[in-house]
C-alpha positions as CSV (number, residue, x, y, z in Angstrom):
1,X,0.0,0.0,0.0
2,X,1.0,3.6,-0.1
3,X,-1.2,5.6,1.7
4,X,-4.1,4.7,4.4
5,X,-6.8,6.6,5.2
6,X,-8.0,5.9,9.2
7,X,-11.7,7.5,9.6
8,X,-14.4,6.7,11.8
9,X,-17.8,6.8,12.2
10,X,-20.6,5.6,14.3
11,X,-19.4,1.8,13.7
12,X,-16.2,2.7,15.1
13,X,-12.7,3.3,13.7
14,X,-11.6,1.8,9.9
15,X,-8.9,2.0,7.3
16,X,-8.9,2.1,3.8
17,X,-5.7,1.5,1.6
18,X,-5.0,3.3,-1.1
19,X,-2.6,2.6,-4.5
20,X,-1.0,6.0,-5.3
21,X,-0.6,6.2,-9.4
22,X,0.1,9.9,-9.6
23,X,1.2,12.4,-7.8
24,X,1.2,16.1,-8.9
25,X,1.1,19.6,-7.8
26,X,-2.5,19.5,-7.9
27,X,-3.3,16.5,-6.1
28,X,-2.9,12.7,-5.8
29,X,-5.0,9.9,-8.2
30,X,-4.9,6.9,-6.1
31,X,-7.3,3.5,-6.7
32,X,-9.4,2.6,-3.3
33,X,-8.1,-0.9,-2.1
34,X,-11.1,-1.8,0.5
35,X,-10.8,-5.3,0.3
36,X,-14.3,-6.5,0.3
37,X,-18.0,-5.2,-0.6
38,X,-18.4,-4.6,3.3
39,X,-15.9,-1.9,3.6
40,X,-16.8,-0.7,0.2
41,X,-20.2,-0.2,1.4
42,X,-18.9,1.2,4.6
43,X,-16.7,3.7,3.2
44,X,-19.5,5.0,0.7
45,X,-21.9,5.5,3.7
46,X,-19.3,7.5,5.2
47,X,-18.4,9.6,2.1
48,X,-22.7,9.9,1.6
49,X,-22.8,11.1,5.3
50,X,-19.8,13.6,4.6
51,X,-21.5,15.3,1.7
52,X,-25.0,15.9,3.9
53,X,-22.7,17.5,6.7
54,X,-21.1,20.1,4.4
């Protein structure tokens, strides 16, 4: 992996990997490497409840 993400939610604390494939000036394209459909679902709920806070 090259990067982790560690968030948290109500569930409780989780990590994400993450496959860096470019890194610029502007910003960093990386590929999501969740593992399994659980933490894929997981990690869209949290993105989902991030978007209603804002």
């Amino acid at each position: 992996r090259d990067l982790a993400l560690h968030l948290e939610d109500e569930e409780g604390p989780f990590s994400i990997e993450c496959l860096i494939f470019e890194a610029t000036e502007q910003g960093i394209r990386a590929l999501f490497k969740h593992g399994s459909f659980e933490l894929a679902d997981r990690l869209s709920r949290f993105i989902a409840r991030q978007k209603l806070a804002v």
